[in-house]
N, C-alpha and C positions, 0 to 999 in steps of 0.2 A: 298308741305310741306315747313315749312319756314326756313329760314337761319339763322341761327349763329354763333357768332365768338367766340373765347374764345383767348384773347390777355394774353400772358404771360409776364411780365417782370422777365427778365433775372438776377438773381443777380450769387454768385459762385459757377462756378463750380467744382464739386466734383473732387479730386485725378484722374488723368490719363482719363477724359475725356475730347474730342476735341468739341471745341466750334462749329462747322457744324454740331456736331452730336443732338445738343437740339432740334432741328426744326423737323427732321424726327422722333425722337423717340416719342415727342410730337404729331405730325400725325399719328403716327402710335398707339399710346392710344385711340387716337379719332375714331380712325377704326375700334377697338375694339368693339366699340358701334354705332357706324352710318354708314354713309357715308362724307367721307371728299370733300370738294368741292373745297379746294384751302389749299395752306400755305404760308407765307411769313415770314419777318424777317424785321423790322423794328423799326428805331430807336426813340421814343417818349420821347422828354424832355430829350433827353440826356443817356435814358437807352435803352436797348437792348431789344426787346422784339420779342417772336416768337407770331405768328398773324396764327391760325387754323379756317377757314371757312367750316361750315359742316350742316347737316340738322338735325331736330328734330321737332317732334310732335308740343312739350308744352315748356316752359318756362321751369318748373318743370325738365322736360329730358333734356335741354339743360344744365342746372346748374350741372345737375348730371354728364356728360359727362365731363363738363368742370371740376370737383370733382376728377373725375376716372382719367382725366392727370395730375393735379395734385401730386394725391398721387402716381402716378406711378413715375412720375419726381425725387420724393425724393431722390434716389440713385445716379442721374444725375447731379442736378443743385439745388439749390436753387432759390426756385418762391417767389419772391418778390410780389408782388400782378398777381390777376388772375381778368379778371374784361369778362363777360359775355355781347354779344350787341345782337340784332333781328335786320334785317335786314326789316324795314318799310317802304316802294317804296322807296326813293332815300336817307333814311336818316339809321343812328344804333342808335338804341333806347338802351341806358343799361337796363339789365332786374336786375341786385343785385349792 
C-alpha cells in the first residue's frame, strides 16, 4: 500500500492548549482512518509544522484523511496550510 504524508503548518493555537499536544492529536485523527506509520514535528521556512506519515489506497483517500485532520484540528490550532505528498521510491511527489 503506498505512503503518505500530510505535513501541517502550525499557525495559533487555541486558548489553554499546549503546543506538544498538536502532533499526537493530529495522529491520532490519522488513525482514525488508516494506519499511521510515523509523526514528527518539524520546522519548514521558519514555521512549525507537525509531519503525519500513514498509508492509503489512492491519492483520492489519502486527501480525505489528510481533510478529516484537518477539520478535527479546528478546535486545537489553527492549520495554516495542509499540503498532501506520496511517497515515490526515494522521492514525495505532492498529490494537491
Amino acid at each position: 500500500m503506498p505512503s503518505y504524508r500530510v505535513t501541517l503548518a502550525v499557525g495559533a493555537l487555541a486558548a489553554g492548549t499546549a503546543p506538544d499536544a498538536v502532533l499526537p492529536e493530529a495522529a491520532r485523527l490519522v488513525a482514525e482512518l488508516t494506519v499511521v506509520e510515523a509523526r514528527d514535528v518539524q520546522l519548514l521556512r521558519g514555521v512549525p509544522c507537525a509531519v503525519v506519515r500513514f498509508e492509503a489506497p489512492s491519492d483520492e483517500i489519502a486527501e480525505a484523511v489528510a481533510d478529516h485532520a484537518v477539520a478535527g484540528l479546528t478546535d486545537v490550532v489553527a492549520v495554516r496550510s495542509a499540503v498532501v505528498t506520496r511517497r515515490d521510491g526515494a522521492r514525495w511527489t505532492p498529490v494537491r
